[in-house]
Each structure stands twice: as structure tokens, then as C-alpha cells.
mmCIF file of the N, C-alpha and C atoms, coordinates in Angstrom:
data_MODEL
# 
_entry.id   MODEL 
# 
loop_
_atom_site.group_PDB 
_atom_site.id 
_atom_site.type_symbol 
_atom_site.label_atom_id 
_atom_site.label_alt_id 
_atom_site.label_comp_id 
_atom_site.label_asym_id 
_atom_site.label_entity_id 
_atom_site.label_seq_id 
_atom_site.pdbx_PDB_ins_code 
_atom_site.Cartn_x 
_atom_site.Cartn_y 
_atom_site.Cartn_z 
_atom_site.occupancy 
_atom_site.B_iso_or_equiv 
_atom_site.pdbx_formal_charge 
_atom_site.auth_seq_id 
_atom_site.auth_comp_id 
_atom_site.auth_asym_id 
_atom_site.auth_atom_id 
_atom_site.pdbx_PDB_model_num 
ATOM 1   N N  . UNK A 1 1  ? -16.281 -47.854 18.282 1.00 0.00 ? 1  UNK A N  1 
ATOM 2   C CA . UNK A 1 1  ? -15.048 -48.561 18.002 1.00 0.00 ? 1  UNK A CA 1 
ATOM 3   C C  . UNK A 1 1  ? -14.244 -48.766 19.286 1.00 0.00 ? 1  UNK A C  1 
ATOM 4   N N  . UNK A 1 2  ? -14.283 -47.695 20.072 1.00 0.00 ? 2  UNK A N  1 
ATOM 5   C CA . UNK A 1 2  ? -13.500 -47.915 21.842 1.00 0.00 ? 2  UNK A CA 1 
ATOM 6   C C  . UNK A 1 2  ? -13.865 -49.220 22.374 1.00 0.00 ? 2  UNK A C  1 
ATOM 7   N N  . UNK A 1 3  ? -15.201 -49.784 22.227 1.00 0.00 ? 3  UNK A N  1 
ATOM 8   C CA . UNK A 1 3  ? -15.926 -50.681 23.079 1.00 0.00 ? 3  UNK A CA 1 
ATOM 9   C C  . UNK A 1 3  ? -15.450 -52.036 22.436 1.00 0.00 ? 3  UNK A C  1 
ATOM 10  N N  . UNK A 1 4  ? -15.162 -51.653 20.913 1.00 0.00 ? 4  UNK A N  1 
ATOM 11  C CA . UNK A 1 4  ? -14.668 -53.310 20.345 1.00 0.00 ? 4  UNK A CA 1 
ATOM 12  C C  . UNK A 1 4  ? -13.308 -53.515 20.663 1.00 0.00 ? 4  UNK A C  1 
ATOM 13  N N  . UNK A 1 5  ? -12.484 -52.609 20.701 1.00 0.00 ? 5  UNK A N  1 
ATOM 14  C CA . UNK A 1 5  ? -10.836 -52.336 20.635 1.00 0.00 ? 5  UNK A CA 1 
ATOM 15  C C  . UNK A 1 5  ? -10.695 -52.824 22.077 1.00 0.00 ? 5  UNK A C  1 
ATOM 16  N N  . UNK A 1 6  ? -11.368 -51.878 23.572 1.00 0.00 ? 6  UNK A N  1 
ATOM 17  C CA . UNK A 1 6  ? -11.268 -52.562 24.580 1.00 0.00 ? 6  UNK A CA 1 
ATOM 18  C C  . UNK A 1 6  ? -11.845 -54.170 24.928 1.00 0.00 ? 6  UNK A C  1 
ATOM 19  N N  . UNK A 1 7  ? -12.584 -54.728 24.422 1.00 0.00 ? 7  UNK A N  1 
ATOM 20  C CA . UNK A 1 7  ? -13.197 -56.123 24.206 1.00 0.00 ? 7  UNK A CA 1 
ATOM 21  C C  . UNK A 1 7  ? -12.287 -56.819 23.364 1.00 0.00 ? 7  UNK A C  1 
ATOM 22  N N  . UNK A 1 8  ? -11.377 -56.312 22.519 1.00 0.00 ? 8  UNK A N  1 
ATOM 23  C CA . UNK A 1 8  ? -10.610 -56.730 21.614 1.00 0.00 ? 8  UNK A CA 1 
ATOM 24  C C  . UNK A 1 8  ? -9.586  -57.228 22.427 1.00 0.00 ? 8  UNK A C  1 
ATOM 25  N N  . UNK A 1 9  ? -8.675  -56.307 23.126 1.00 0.00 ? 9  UNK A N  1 
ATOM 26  C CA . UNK A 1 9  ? -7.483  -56.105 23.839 1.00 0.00 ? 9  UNK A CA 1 
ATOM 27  C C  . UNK A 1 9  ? -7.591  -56.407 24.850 1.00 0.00 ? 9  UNK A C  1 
ATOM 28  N N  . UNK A 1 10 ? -8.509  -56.739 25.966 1.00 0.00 ? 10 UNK A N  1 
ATOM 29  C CA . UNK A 1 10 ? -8.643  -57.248 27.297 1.00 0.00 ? 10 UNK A CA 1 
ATOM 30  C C  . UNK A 1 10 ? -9.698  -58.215 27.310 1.00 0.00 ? 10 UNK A C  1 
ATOM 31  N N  . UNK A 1 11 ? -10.436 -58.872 26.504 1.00 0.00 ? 11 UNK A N  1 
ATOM 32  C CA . UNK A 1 11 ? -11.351 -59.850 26.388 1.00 0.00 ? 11 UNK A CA 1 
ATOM 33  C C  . UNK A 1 11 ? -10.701 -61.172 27.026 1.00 0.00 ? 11 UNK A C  1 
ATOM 34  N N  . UNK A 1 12 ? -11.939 -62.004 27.404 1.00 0.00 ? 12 UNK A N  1 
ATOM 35  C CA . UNK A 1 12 ? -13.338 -61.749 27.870 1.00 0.00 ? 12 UNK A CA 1 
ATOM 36  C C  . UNK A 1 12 ? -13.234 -61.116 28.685 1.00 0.00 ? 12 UNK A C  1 
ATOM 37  N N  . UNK A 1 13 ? -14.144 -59.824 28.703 1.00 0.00 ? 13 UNK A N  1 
ATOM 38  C CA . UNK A 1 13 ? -14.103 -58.712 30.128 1.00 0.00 ? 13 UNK A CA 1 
ATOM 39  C C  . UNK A 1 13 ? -15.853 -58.441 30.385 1.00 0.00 ? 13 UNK A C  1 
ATOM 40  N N  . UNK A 1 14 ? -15.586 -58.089 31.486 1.00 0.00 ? 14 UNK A N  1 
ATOM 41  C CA . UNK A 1 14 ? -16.906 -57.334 32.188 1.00 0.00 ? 14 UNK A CA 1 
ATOM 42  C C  . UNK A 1 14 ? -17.568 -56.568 31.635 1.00 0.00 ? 14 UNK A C  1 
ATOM 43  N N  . UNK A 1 15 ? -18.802 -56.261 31.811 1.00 0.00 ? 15 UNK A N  1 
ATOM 44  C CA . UNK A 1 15 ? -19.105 -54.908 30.995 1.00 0.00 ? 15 UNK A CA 1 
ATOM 45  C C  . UNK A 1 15 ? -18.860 -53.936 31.660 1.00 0.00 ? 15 UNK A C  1 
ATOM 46  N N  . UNK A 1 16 ? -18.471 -53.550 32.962 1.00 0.00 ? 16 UNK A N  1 
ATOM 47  C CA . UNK A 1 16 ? -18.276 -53.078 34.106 1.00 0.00 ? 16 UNK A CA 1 
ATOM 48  C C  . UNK A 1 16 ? -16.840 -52.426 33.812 1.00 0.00 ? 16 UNK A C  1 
ATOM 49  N N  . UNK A 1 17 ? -15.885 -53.089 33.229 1.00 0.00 ? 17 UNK A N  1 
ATOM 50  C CA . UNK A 1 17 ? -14.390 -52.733 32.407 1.00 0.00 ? 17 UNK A CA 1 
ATOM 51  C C  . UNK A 1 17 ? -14.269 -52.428 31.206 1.00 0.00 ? 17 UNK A C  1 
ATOM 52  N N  . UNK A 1 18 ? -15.393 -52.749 30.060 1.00 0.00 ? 18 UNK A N  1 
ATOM 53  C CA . UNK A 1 18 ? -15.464 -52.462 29.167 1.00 0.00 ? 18 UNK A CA 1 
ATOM 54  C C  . UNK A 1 18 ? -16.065 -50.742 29.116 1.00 0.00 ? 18 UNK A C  1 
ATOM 55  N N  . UNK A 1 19 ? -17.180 -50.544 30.349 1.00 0.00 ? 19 UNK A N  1 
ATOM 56  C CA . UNK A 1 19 ? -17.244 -49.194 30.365 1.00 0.00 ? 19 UNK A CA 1 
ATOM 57  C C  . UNK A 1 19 ? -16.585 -48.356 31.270 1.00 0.00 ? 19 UNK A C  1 
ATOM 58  N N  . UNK A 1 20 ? -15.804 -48.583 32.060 1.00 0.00 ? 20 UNK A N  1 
ATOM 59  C CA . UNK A 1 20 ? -14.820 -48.042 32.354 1.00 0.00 ? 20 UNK A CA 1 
ATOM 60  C C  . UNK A 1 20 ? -13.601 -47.438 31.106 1.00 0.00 ? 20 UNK A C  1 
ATOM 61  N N  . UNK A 1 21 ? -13.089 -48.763 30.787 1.00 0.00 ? 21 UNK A N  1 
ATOM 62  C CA . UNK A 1 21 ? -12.292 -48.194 29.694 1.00 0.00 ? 21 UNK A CA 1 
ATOM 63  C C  . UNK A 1 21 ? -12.487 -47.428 28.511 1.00 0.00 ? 21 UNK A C  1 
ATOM 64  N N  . UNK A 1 22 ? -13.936 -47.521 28.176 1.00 0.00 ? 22 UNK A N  1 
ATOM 65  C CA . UNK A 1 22 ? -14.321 -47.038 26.947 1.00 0.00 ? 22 UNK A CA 1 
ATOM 66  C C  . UNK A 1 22 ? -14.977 -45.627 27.277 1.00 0.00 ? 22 UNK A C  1 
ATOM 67  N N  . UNK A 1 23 ? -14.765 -45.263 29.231 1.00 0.00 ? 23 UNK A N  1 
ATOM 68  C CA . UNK A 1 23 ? -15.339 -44.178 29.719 1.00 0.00 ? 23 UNK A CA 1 
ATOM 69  C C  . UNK A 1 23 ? -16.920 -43.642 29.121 1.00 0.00 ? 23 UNK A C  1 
ATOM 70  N N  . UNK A 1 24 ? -17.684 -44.823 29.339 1.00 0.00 ? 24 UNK A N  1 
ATOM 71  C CA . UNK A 1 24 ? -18.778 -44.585 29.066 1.00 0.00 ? 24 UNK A CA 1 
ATOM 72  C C  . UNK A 1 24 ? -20.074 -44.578 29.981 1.00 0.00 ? 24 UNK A C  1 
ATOM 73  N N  . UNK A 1 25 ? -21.273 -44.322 30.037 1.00 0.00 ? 25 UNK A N  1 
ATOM 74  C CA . UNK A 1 25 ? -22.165 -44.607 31.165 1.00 0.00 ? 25 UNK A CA 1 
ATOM 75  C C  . UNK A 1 25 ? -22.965 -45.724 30.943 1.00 0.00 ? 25 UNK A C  1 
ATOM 76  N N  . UNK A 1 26 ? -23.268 -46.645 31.763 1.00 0.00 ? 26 UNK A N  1 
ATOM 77  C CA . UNK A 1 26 ? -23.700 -47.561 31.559 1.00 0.00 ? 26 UNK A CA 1 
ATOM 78  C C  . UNK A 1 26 ? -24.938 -47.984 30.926 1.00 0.00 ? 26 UNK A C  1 
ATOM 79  N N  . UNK A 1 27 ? -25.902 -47.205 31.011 1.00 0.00 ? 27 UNK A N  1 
ATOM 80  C CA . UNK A 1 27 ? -27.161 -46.878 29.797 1.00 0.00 ? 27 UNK A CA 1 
ATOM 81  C C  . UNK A 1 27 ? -26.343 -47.019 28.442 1.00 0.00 ? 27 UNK A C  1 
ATOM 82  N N  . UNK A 1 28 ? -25.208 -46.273 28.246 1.00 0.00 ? 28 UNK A N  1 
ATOM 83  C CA . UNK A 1 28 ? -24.814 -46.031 26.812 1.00 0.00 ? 28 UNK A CA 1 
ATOM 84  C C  . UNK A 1 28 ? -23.729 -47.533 26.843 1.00 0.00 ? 28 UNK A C  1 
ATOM 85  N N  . UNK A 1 29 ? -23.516 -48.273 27.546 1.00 0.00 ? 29 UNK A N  1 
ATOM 86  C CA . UNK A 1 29 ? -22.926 -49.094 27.473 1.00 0.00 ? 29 UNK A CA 1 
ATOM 87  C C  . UNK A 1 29 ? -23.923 -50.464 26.545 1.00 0.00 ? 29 UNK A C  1 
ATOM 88  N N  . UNK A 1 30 ? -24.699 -50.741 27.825 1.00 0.00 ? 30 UNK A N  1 
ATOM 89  C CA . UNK A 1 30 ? -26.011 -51.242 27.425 1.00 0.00 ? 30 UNK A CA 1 
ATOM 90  C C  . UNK A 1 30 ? -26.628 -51.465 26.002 1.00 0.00 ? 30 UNK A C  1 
ATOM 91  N N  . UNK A 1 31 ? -26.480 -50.341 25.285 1.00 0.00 ? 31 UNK A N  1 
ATOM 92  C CA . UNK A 1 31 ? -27.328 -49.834 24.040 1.00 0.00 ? 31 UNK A CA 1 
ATOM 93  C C  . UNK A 1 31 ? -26.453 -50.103 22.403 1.00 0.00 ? 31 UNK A C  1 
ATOM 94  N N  . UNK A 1 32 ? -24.975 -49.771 23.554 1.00 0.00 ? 32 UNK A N  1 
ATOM 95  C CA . UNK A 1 32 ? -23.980 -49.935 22.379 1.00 0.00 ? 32 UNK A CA 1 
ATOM 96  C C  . UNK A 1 32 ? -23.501 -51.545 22.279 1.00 0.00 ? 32 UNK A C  1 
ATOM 97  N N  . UNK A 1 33 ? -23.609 -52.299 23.333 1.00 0.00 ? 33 UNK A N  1 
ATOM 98  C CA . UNK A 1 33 ? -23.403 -53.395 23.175 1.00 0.00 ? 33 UNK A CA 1 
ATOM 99  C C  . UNK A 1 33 ? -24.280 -54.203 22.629 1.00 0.00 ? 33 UNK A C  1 
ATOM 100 N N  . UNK A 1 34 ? -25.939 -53.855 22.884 1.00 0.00 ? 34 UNK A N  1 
ATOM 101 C CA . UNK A 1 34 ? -26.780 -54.586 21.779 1.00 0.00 ? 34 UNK A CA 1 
ATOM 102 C C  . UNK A 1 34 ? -26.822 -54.499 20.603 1.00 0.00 ? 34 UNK A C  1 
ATOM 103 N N  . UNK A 1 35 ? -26.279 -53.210 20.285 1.00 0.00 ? 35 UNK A N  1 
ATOM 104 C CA . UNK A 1 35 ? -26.428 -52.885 18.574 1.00 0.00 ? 35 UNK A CA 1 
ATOM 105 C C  . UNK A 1 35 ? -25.402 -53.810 17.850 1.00 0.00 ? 35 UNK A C  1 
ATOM 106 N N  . UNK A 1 36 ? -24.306 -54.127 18.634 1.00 0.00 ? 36 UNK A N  1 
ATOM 107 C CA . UNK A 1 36 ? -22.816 -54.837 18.585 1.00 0.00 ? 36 UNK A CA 1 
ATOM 108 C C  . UNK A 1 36 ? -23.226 -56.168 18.296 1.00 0.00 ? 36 UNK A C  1 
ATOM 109 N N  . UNK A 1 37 ? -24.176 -56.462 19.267 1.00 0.00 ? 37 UNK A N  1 
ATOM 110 C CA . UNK A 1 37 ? -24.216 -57.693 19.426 1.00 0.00 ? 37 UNK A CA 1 
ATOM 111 C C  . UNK A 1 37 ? -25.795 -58.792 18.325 1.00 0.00 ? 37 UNK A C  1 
ATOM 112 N N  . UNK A 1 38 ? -26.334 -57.576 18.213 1.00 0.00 ? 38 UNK A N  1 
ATOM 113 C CA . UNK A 1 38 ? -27.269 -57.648 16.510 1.00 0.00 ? 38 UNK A CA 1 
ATOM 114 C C  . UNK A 1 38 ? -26.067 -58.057 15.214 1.00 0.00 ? 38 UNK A C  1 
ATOM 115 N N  . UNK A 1 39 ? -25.307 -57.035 15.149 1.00 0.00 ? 39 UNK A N  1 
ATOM 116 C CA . UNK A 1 39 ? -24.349 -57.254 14.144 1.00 0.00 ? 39 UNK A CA 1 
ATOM 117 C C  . UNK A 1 39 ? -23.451 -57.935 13.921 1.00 0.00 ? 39 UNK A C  1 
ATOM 118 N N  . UNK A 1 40 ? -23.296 -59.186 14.894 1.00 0.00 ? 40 UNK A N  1 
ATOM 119 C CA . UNK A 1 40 ? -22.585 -60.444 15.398 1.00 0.00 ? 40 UNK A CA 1 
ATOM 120 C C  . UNK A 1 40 ? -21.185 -59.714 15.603 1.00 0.00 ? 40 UNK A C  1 
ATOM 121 N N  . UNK A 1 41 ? -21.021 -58.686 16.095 1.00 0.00 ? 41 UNK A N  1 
ATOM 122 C CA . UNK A 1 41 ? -19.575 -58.043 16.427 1.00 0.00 ? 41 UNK A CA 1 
ATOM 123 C C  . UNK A 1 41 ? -18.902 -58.207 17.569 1.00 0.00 ? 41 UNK A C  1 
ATOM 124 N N  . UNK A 1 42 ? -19.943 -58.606 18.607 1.00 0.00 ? 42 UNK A N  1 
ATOM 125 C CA . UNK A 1 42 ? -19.380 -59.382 19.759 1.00 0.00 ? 42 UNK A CA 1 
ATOM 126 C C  . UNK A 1 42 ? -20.384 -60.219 20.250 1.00 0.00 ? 42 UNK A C  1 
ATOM 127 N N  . UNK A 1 43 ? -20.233 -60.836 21.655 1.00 0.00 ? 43 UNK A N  1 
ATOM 128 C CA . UNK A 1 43 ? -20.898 -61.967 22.403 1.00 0.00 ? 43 UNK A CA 1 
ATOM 129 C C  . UNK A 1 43 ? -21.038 -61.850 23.655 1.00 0.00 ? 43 UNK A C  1 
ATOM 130 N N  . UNK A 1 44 ? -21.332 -61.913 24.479 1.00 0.00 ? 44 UNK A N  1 
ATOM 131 C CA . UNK A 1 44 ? -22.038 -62.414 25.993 1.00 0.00 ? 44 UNK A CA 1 
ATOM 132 C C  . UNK A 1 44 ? -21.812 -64.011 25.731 1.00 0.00 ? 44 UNK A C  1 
ATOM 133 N N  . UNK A 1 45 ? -20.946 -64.532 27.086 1.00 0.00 ? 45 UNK A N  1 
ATOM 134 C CA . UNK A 1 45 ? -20.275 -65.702 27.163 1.00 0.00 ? 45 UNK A CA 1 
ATOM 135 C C  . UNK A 1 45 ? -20.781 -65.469 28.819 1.00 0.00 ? 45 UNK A C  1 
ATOM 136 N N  . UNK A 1 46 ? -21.866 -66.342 29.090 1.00 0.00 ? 46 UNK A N  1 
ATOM 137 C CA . UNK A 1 46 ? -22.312 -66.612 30.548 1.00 0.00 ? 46 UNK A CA 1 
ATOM 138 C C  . UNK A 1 46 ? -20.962 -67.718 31.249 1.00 0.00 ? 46 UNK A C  1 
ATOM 139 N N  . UNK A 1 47 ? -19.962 -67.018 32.060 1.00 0.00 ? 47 UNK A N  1 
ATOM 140 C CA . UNK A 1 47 ? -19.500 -67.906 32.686 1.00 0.00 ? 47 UNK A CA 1 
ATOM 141 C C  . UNK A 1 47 ? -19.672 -68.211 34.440 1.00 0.00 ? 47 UNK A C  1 
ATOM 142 N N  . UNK A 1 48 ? -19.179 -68.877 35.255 1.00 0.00 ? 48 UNK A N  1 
ATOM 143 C CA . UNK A 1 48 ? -19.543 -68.969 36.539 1.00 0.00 ? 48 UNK A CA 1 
ATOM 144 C C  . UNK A 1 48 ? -19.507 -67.930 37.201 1.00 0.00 ? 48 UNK A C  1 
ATOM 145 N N  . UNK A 1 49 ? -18.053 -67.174 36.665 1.00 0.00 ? 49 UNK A N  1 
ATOM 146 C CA . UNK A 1 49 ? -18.076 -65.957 37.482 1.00 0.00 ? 49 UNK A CA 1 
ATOM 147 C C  . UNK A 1 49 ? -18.782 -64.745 36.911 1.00 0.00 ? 49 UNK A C  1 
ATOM 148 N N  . UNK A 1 50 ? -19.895 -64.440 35.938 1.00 0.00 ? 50 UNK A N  1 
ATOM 149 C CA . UNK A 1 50 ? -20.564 -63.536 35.436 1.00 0.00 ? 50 UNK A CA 1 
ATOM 150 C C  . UNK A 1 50 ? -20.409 -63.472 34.344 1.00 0.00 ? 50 UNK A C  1 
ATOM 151 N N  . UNK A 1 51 ? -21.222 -62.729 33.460 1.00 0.00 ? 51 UNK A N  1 
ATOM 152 C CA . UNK A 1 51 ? -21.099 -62.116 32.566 1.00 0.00 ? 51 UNK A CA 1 
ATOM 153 C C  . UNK A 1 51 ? -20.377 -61.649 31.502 1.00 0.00 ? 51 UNK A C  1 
ATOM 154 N N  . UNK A 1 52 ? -19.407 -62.408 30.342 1.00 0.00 ? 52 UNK A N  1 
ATOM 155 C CA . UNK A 1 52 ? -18.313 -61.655 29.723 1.00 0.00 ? 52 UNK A CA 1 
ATOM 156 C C  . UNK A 1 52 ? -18.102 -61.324 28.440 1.00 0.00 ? 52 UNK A C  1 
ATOM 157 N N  . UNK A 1 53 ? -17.810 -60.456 27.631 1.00 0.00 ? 53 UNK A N  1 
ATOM 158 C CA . UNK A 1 53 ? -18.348 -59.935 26.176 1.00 0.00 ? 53 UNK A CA 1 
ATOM 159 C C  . UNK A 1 53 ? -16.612 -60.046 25.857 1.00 0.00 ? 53 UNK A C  1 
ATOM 160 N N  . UNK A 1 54 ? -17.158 -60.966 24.675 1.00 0.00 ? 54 UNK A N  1 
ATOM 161 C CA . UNK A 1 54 ? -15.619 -61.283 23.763 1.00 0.00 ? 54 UNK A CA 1 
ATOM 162 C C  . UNK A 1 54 ? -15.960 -60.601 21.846 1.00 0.00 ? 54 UNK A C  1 
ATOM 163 N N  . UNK A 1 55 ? -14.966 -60.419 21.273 1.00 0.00 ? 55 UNK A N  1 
ATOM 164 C CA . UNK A 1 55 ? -15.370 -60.183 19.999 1.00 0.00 ? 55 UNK A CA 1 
ATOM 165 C C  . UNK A 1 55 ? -15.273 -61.382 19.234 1.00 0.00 ? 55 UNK A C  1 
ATOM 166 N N  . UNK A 1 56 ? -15.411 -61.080 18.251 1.00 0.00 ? 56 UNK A N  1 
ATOM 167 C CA . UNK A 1 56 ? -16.028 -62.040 16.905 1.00 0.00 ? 56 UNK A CA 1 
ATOM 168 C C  . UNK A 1 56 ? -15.096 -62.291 16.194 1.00 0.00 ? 56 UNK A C  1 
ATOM 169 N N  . UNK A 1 57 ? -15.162 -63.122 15.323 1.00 0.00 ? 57 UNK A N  1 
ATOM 170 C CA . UNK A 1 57 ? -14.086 -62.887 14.037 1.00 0.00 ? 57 UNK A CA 1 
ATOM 171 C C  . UNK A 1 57 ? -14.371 -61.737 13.038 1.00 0.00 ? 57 UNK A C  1 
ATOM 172 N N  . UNK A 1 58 ? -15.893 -61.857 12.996 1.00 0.00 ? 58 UNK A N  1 
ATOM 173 C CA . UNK A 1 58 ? -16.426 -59.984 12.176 1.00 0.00 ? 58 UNK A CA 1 
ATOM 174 C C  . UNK A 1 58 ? -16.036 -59.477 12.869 1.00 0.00 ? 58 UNK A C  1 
ATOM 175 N N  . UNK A 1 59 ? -15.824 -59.067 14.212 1.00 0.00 ? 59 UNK A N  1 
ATOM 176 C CA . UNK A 1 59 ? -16.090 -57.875 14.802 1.00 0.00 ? 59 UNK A CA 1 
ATOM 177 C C  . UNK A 1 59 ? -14.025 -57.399 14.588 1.00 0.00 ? 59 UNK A C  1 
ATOM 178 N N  . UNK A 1 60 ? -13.484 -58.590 14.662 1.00 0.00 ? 60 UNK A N  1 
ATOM 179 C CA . UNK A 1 60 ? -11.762 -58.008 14.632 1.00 0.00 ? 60 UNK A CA 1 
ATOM 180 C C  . UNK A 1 60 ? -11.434 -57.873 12.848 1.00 0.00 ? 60 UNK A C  1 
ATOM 181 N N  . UNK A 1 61 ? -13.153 -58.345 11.957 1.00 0.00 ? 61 UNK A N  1 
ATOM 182 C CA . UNK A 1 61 ? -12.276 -57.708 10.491 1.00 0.00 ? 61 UNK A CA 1 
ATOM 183 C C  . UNK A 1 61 ? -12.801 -56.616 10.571 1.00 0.00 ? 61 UNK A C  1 
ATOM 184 N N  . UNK A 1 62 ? -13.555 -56.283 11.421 1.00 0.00 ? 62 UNK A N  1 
ATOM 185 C CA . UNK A 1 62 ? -14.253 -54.358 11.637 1.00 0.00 ? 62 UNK A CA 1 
ATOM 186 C C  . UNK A 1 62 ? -13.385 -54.002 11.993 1.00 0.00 ? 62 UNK A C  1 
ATOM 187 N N  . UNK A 1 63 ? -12.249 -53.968 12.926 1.00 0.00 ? 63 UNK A N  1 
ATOM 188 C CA . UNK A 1 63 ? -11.335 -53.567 13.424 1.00 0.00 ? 63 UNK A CA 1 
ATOM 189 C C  . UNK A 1 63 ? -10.085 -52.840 12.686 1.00 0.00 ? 63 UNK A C  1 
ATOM 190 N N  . UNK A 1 64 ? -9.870  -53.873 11.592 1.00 0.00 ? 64 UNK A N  1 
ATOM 191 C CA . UNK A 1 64 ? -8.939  -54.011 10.713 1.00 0.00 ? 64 UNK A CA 1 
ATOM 192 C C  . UNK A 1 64 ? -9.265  -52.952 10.048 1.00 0.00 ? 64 UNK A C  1 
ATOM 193 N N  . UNK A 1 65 ? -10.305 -53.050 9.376  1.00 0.00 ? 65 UNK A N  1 
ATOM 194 C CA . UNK A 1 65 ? -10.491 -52.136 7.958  1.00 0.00 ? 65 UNK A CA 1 
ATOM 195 C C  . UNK A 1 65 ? -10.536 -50.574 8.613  1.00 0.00 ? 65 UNK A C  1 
ATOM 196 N N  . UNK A 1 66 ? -11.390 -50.587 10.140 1.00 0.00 ? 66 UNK A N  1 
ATOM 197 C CA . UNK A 1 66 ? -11.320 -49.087 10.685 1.00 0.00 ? 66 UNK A CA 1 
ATOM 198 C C  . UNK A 1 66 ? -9.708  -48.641 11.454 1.00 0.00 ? 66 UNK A C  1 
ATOM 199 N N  . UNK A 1 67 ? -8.842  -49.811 11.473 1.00 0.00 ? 67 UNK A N  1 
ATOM 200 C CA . UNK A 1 67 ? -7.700  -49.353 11.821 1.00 0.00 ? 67 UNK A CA 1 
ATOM 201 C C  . UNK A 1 67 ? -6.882  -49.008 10.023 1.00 0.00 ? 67 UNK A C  1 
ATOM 202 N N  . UNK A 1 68 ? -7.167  -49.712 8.757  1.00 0.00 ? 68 UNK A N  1 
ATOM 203 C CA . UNK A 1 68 ? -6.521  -49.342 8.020  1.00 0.00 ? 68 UNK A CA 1 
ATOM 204 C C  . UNK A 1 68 ? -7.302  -48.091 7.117  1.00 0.00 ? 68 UNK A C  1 
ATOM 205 N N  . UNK A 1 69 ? -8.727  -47.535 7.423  1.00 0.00 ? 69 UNK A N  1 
ATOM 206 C CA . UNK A 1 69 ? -9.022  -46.333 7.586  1.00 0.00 ? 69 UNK A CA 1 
ATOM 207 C C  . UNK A 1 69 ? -8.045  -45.214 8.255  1.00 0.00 ? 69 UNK A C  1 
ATOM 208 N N  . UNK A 1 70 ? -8.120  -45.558 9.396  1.00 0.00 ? 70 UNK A N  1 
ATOM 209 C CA . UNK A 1 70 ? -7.539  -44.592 10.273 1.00 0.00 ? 70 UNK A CA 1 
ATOM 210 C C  . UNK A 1 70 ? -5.600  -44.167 9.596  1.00 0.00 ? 70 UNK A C  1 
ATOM 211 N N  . UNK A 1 71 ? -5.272  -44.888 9.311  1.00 0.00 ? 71 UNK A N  1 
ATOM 212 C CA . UNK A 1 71 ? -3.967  -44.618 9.080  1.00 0.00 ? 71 UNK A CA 1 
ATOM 213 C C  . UNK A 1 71 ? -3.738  -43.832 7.346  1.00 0.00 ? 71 UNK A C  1 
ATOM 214 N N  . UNK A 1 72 ? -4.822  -44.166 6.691  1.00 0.00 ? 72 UNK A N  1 
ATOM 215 C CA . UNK A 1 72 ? -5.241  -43.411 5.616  1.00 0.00 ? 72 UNK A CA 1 
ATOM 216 C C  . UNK A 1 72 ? -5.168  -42.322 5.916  1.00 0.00 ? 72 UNK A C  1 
ATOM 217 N N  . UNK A 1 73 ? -6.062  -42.103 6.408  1.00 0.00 ? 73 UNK A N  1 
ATOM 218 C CA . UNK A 1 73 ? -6.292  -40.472 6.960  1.00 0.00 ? 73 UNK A CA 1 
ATOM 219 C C  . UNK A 1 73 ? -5.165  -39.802 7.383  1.00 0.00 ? 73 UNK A C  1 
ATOM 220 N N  . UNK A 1 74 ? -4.474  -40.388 8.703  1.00 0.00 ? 74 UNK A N  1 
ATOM 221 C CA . UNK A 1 74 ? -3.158  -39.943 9.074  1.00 0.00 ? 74 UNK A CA 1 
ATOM 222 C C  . UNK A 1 74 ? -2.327  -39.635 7.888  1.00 0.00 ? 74 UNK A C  1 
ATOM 223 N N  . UNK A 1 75 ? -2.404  -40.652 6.830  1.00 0.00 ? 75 UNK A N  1 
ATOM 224 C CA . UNK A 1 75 ? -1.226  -40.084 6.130  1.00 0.00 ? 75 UNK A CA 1 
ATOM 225 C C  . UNK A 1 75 ? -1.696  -39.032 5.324  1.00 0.00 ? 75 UNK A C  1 
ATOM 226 N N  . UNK A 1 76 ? -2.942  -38.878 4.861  1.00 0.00 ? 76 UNK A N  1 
ATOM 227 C CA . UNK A 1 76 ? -2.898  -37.447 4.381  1.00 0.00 ? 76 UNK A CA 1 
ATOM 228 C C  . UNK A 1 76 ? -2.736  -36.021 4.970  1.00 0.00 ? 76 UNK A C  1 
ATOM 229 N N  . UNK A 1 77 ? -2.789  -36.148 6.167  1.00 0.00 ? 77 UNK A N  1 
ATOM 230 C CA . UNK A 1 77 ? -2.870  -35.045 6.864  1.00 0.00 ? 77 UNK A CA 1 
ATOM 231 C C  . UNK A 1 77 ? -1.757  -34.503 6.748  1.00 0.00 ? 77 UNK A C  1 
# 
């Protein structure tokens, strides 16, 4: 969810910033972005200056439902 939220919030970005921010290693970057990108949750957008992964319209209603998860939870706690 770090990797869509940062792709979400700073898109189109690098993968280079996307694993930075999502403090990940780049093998695990790699692996998590294909599985992402099977599930049409994000994209690879070849532009002049490289490489850039934007999300989806699925990938920001994934967002939604795991942000209105998350606040569920909060409130029971």
C-alpha cells in the first residue's frame, strides 16, 4: 500500500523515488511493482526523460476502501 500511496501522492515518479519513499530495496521494488502492475493498479508511462509509474483509477479505488479500512480499525481501538 506505501508504493501506491507514494505513486498516488507524487506521481508520475521514478521508481528510484518511489523506493526511496516507500524505503524499500530495489529487488523488492521491482517485484512489487509487477504484481501492481498485473492487477492494473498502476502503469509505466515511457517518457523522454525515463521511466514513470502513475496509478490507475483501480489502483486510487484500492486506496479508498484500504484508507476507509484503516479508519475502521482506528475507531475501534
Amino acid at each position: 500500500m506505501d508504493i501506491m500511496k507514494n505513486i498516488a501522492e507524487f506521481g508520475p515518479i521514478r521508481g528510484t523515488h518511489v523506493m526511496y519513499k516507500s524505503n524499500i530495496t530495489w529487488s523488492e521494488l521491482k517485484e512489487d511493482i509487477q504484481i501492481l502492475k498485473v492487477l492494473s493498479l498502476v502503469e509505466a508511462v515511457q517518457a523522454e526523460e525515463g521511466l514513470f509509474y502513475t496509478i490507475t483509477p483501480a489502483g486510487r479505488e484500492t486506496l479508498a476502501h484500504f484508507a476507509q479500512v484503516e479508519q475502521a480499525l482506528r475507531s475501534k481501538a
